[in-house]
N, C-alpha and C positions, 0 to 999 in steps of 0.2 A: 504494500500500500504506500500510496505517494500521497503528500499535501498539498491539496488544490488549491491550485492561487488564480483566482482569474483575474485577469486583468482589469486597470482601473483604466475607465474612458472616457473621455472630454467629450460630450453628446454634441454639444454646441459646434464643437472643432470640428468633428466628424460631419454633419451635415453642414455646415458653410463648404467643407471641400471637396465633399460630393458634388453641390452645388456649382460649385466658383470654379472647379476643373474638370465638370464632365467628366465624370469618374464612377462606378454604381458602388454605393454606400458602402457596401461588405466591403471592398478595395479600400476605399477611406481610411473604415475603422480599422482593418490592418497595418495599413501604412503608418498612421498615428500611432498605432501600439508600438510600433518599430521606429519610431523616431523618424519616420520622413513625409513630413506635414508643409513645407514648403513649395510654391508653386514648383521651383527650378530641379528643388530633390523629386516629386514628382515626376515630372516629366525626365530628368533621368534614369531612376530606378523603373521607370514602366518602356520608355519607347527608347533610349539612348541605347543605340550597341555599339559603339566606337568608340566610343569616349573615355581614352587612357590619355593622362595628362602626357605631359613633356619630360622625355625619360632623363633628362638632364637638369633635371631639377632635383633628384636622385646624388647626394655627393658622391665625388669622383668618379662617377660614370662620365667627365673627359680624360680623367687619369686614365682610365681601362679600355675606351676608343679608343687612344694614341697609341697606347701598350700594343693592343691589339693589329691595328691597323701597321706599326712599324713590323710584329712578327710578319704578316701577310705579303707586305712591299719584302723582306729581308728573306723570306720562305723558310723563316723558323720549324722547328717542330712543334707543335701545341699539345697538350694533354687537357681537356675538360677532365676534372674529379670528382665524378661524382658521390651517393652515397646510395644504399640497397634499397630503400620503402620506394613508394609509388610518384613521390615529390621528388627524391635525388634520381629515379631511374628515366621520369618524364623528362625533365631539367638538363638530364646528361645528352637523351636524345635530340632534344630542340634543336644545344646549341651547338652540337657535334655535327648535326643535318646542315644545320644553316653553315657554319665555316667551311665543310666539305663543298656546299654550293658556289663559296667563292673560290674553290679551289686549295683551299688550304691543305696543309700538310698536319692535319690535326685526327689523334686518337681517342681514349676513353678509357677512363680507370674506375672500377667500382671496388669498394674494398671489402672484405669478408666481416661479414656481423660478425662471425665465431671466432675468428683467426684474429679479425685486426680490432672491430668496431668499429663506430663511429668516429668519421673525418679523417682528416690526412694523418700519418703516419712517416717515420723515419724509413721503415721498410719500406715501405709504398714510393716512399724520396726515391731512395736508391734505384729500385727497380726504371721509374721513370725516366731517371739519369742516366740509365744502362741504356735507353733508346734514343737518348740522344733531344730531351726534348728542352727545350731553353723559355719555354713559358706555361705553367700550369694556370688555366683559369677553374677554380672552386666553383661547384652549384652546389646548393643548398647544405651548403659547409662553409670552415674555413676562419669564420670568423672569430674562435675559438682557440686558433694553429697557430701561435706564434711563434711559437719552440719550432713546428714543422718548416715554419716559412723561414724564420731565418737559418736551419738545416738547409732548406734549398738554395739560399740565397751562396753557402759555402758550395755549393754544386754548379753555379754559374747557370741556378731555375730566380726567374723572374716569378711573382705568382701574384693575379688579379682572383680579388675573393667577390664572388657574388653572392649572397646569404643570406637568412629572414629571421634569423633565432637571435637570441639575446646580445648586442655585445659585451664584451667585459669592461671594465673599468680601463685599460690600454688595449689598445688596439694592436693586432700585428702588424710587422714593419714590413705589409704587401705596397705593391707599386698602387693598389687601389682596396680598396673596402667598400662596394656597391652595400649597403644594407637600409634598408628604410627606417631600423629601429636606432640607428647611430644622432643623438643626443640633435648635432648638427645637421643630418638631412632635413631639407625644404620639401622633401612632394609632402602633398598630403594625404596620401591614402598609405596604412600602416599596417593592412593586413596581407599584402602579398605571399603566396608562398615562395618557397625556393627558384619553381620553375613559373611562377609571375616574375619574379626579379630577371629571371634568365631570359623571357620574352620581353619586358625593358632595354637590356641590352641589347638584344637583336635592334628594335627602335630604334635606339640610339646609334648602333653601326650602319642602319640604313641611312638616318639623319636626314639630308635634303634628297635623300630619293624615295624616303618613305612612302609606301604608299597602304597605310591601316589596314584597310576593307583586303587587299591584297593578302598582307601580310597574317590577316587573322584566317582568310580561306583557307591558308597553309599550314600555317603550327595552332589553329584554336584548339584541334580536337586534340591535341598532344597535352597543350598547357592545360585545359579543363579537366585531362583525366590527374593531371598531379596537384590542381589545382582542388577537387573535389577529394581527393586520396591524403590528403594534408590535416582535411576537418579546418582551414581557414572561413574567415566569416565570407558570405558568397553577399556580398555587399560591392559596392564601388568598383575600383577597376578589377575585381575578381567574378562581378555579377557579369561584365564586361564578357571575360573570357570564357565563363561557362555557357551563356546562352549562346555564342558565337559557335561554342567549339560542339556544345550539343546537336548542332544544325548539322557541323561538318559531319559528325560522329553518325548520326540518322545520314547521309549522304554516301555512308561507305567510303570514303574517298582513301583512306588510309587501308592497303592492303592488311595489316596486320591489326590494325583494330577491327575488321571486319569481321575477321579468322576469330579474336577474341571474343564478340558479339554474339556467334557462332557458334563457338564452343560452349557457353554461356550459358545458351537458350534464348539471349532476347533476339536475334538480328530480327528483323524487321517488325518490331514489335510498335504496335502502335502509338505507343507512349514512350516514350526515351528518358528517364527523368533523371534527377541527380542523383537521386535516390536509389535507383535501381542500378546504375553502376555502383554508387557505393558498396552495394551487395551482391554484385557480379562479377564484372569485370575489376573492379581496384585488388578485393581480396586475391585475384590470380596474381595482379600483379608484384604485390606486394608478398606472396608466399616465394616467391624466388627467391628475395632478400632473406627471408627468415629459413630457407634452406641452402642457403649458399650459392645461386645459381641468376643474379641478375640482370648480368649480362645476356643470358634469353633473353628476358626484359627486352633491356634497350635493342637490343637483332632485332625484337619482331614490331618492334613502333619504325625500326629503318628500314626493314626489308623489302622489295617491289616485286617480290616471288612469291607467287600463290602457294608453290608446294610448300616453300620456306613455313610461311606464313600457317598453314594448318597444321604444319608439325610441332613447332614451334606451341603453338597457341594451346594444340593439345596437352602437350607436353606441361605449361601452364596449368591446363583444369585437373592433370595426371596431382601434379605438386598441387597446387591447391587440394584436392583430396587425400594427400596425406598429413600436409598441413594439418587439415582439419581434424582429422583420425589424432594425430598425437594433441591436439586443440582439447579436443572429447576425452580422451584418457588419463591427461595432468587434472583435467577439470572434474572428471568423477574420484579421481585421487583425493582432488583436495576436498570436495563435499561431502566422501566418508567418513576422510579426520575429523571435519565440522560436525558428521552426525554421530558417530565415535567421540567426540568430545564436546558434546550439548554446551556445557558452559562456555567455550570459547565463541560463540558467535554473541554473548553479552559484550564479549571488547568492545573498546570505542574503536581502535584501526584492527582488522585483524592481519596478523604478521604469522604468513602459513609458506612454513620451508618443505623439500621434497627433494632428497638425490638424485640427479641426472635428469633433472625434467629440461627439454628442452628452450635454450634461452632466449629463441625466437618467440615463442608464443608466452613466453609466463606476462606481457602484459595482456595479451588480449584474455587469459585466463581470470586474472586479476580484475579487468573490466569487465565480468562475465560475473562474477562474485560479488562484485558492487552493487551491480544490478541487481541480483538475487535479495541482498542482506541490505542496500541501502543507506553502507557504511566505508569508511576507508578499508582500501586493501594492499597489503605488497606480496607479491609471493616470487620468494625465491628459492633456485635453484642451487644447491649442493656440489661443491665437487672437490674432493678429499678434503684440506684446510679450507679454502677459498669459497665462494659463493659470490652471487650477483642476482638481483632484485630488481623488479620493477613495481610499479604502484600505481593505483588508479583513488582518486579521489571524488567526494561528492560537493557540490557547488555552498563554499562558505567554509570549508575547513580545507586552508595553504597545507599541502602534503610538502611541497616540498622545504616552507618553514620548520613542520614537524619534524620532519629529514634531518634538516642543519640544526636542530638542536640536540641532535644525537651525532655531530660530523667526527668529536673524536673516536667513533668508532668505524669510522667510515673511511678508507681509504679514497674512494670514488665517489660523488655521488653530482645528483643535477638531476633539473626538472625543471617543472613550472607548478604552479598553484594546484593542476587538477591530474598530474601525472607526472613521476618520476622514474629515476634508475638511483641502482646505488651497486657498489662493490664492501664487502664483507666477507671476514673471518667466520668459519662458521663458528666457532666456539665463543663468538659474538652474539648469536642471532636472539639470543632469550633475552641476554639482558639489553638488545637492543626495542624486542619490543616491549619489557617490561619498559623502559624508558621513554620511548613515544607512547605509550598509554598513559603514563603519567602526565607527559605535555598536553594530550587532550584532555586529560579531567584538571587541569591544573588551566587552563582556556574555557572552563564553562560548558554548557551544554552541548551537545555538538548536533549542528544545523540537523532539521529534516531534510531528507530527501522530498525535492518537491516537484510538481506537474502543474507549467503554467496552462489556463484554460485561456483562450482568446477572447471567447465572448459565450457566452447561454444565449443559445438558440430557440425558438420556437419550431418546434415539427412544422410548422405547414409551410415553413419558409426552404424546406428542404426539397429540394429539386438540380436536374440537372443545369437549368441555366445560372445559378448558384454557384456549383462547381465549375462551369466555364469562368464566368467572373474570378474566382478564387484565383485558378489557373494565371491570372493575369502578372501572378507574383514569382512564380515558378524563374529561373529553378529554386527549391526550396534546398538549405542548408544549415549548414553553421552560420549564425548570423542573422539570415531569414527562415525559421522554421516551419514545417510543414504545421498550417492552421491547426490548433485543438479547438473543437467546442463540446461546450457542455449542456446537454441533454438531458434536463433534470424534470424527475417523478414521471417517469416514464413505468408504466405497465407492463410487466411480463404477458403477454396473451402465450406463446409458443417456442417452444427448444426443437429443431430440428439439427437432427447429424448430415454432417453433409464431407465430401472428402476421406470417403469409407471411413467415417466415425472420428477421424482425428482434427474435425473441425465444427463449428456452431454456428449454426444460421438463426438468430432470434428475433423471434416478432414482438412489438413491444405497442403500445397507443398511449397517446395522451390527447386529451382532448377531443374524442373520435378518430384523430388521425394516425394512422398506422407507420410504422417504422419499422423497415428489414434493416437485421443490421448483422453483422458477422464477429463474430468469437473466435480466432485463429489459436492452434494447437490448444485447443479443450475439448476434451471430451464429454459427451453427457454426465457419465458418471464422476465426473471432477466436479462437473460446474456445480456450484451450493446453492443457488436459487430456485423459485418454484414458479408455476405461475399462476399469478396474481400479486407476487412481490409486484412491492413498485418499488424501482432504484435509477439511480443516477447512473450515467453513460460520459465519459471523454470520449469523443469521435472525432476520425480527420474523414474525409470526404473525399470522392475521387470520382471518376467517370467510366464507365462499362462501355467499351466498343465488341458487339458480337454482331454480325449479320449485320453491317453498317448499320445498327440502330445502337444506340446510346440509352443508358440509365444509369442511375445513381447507386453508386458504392459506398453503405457506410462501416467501416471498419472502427472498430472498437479498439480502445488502447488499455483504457481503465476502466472497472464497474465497480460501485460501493451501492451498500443501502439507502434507498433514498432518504434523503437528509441529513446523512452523515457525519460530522465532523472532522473530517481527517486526521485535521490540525490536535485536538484533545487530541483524539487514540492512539495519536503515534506522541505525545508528550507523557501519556499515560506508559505506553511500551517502553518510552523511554527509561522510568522512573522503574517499571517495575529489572528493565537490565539491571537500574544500576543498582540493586537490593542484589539480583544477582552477584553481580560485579563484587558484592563485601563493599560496597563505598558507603559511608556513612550518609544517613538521613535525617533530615529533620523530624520531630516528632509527627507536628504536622502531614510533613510527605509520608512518613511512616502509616498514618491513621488515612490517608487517602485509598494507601493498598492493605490495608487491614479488614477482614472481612468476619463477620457477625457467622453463629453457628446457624441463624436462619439463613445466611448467603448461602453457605455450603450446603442445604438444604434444597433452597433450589434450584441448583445447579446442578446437583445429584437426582431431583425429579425431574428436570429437563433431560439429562443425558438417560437416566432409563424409559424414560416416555418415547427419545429416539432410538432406544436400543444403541446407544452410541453417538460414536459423533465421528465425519472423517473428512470435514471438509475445515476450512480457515476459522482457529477458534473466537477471532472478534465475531464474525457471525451468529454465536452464540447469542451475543450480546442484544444485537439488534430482534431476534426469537425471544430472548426472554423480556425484551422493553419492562427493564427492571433499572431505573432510575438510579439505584444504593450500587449495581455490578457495574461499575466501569470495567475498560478494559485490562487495568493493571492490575486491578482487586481481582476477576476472572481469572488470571494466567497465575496469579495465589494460591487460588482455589484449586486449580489443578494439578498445580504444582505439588500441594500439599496434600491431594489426596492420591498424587503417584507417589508420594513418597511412605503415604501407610498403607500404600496398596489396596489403595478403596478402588483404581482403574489402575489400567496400563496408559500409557501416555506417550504418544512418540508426536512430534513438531518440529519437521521437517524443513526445509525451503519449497517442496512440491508435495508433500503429503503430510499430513494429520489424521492421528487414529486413535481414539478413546474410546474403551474399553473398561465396562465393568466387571471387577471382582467378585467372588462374593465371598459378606462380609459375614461375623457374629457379633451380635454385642454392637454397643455405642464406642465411636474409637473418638480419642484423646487428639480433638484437632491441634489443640495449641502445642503437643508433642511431634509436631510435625517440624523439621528442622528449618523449614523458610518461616513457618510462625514463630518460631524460637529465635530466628532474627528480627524478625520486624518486632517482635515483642518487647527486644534487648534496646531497639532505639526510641521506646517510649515511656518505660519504664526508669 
């Protein structure tokens, strides 16, 4: 369960700019939630597709023309460097493609996650030097390399950095530093990725022969897939190169994103979205890096060979599928330990190690875990003394502050706010997270996980021309995200299975008006509601082409009981972890989860009246509309009556199953060890 926040909205704003720019209302009120309420932001974020400032506004982007342009006139050797994910592999291709166009004498270096890591490398110096190459330009790296670069500069390597990530307090002593985050750059758009920065350059080497609309038919669909594959905000000059490159991408034009599209499943799929690459084509790309193999990558974005081109791509969805398989195996690992040891998912970050697991995937496993528990995660991987971690945070607690208040245990680490790395001892690892758990209880509560809602809809305003309007905003991303609305006291009327059972088609009315809506990966027998509930619905919205006819798709993200509180029951969960946790409470908070032997009473004829229970136990809650059983007090209750073995009790991240005992005799609730705590801090 997430905390529903919908959005707050200026009614008045909203209709003058429906009004005043010819725009339909729903567009308005998105746009205003999104901060672009101005006639000029308007008309850019909706009709502008060219409009990338002046790449020279960008400092030292003429330090890194000149650089460049002298290799070319001189017939230097060049190396682009790039790096393994989806951003260094687009990035490398761009501007490898485009120098080769002018004839250069220019190669391409990816370096090994496993072997090297991230960014330039001594080794990697060497190697480059052995071919003879007398200027390395950085993509999506670099800026970070000062030790590397001034390595190269003793090898008679020049090196221009182009780069999007943080710089440091000095800069390296490269001929140039392209970074839009450098204190001193003028442009003003600040979310580029690596291979945004690296289609800048290109600009700028074109300079008075530019010609945009030219230049984006050619590399848009390159930059948009590393541009999308980054998680940058898809705003400004990034909204620029996705909708460009989206068109090329539907157009086929690039043999080898074809092949990828292909392999995929979507090619010619009626809808193209940001989104569906992000869940198709990026993950192939990016499973190269994480198995050691990126250089396929960058081959099949340059290749003009069909056969190339489908072996290649296969080969791709081959890796991507094992990817995925060792993805699946660290992750059922680490949720046994979790179910194997109940009390560990009360931590505030949970810090869950595992020998030999794979170093490519333990972030996307970690963001997988997030999600589940809707708390900080790091999970790292083991290997004899050594280890290395990465971490996925949730919005409002800095993981990677958490991080650096533990740095002297940390030989390596870095990140940003909502995702990190680190290197560690393993004989480190406990009392590193007993130590960051302390930093979080020692910082106060720690944020909800929450679900902004855009707006609460009226059913009858649901229709397809609706969804075409929406559309108006696409592509959706980081930055602009796919619309939520909230569909509230909505009628269960009917549960049908659909997708040989492993999906839900729900009918619901409010008001007489009927709403299909869809339930993906649930089953009947999971889902906990009945019908005639009436409950609250997050939906995003979309559009059905079958048989060139059109209808509306509403897809479900979130369901609670109608009129729910979120915000209480997860402040309540919260309280009742931290009883778990042994963290001291106030009497007060004590007596909030303290529960009366009439609680326990009916919560004990609720469960034998169901003969159990196996679905989400706030549900409970809302079945017994019992004002005294909050959610914290409930999970007490239960707690305390597995532990006298009045039921079995398992509470799960995918399952809950409660089970009665049977009992003799009246049993000694307060003799229950969680009553014997909460007792001690009232007492």
């Amino acid at each position: 369960m997430k905390d529903w926040k919908p959005e707050q909205l200026n009614k008045e704003q909203v209709r003058a700019m429906a009004s005043d720019y010819g725009i339909p209302a729903i567009v308005a009120m998105l746009l205003s939630i999104r901060g672009v309420d101005t006639y000029e932001e308007v008309q850019r974020f909706l009709y502008d597709n060219d409009d990338l400032d002046d790449p020279f506004l960008m400092i030292d982007m003429d330090k890194a023309t000149d650089r460049i342009f002298k290799a070319l006139e001189d017939n230097e050797n060049i190396c682009v460097y790039g790096d393994y994910d989806a951003d260094g592999v687009t990035s490398t291709a761009l501007l490898y493609d485009y120098l080769s166009s002018l004839g250069a004498k220019v190669s391409y270096y990816i370096p090994s996650r496993e072997a090297e890591g991230y960014g330039m490398n001594n080794g990697a110096v060497d190697k480059i030097a052995e071919k003879g190459i007398t200027l390395i330009i950085t993509v999506d790296n670099g800026v970070s390399a000062a030790e590397q670069i001034e390595y190269a500069k003793t090898l008679g390597i020049d090196t221009v950095v182009t780069d999007h990530h943080t710089p440091p307090e000095k800069l390296p002593d490269a001929v140039a530093v392209v970074n839009p985050h450098r204190a001193d750059c003028m442009s003003e758009f600040k979310h580029l990725s690596g291979v945004g920065v690296a289609f800048k350059l290109i600009m700028a080497l074109e300079d008075q022969h530019l010609d945009i609309e030219k230049l984006l038919n050619k590399y848009s669909d390159i930059a948009a897939l590393g541009t999308i594959g980054d998680i940058v905000s898809l705003t400004g000059e990034n909204r620029v190169l996705v909708k460009n490159g989206l068109n090329a991408i539907k157009n086929l034009q690039r043999k080898g994103i074809s092949a990828l599209l292909d392999t995929a499943g979507i090619k010619g799929s009626n809808k193209l979205t940001a989104g569906k690459l992000a869940f198709t084509v990026i993950p192939r790309i990016n499973a190269c890096g994480r198995l050691e193999l990126s250089e396929k990558s960058v081959e099949l974005l340059l290749t003009e060979d069909d056969d190339i081109s489908r072996e290649i791509s296969q080969q791709l969805s081959e890796d991507n599928r094992v990817r995925q398989q060792i993805e699946r195996d660290i992750l059922s690992q680490v949720l046994l330990y979790i179910e194997q040891n109940p009390d560990f998912k009360y931590k505030r970050v949970m810090v869950i190690s595992g020998e030999g697991w794979h170093q490519g995937v333990i972030g996307i496993v970690a963001s997988r875990v997030k999600d589940i528990y809707g708390k900080p995660v790091i999970i790292i991987t083991t290997e004899g003394d050594s280890a290395k971690g990465s971490g996925r945070s949730i919005e409002g607690f800095s993981l990677i502050d958490a991080i650096t208040s533990c740095k002297d245990l940390l030989p390596h680490f870095g990140g940003h706010p909502m995702a990190a790395g680190l290197s560690i001892a393993t004989a480190d690892i406990e009392e590193f997270s007993i130590r960051i758990n302390r930093y979080a209880f020692e910082k106060g509560d720690m944020p909800l996980p929450t679900l902004k809602i855009d707006c609460k809809l009226n059913p009858k305003f649901l229709n397809v021309e609706l969804a075409k309007q929406i559309s108006m905003l696409e592509p959706f991303g980081a930055g602009n995200p796919t619309p939520v609305f909230g569909l509230y006291n909505m009628s269960l009327r009917a549960v049908t299975p659909v997708g040989n059972g492993n999906h839900l088609r729900l009918t619901f009315e409010r008001d007489k008006i009927p709403v299909n809506a869809m339930l993906f990966f649930t089953t009947a027998e999971q889902f906990p509601y009945r019908a005639g509930d009436v409950l609250d619905l997050a939906v995003t919205i979309d559009i059905n082409e079958y048989n060139n006819k059109q209808s509306l798709s509403v897809i479900i993200k979130e369901i609670k009981p109608g009129g729910a509180d979120t915000n209480t029951v997860l402040k309540e969960n919260q309280l009742f972890e931290r009883l778990m946790n042994l963290e001291q409470l106030s009497p007060e908070q004590a007596n909030t989860l303290l529960p009366t032997r009439e609680d326990f009473a009916v919560v004990f004829k609720f469960l034998r009246s169901e003969k159990g229970w196996s679905y989400p136990p706030y549900i409970i809650c809302t079945r017994l509309n019992n004002k005294r059983i909050n959610y914290g007090r409930l999970q007490v209750i239960l707690t305390a009556m597995h532990q006298l073995s009045l039921i079995e009790y398992k509470n799960t991240y995918n399952e809950t199953g409660i089970k009665l005992l049977p009992t003799e005799g009246k049993a000694d609730l307060n003799s229950a060890k969680i009553m014997k705590q909460l007792l001690s801090y009232i007492n």
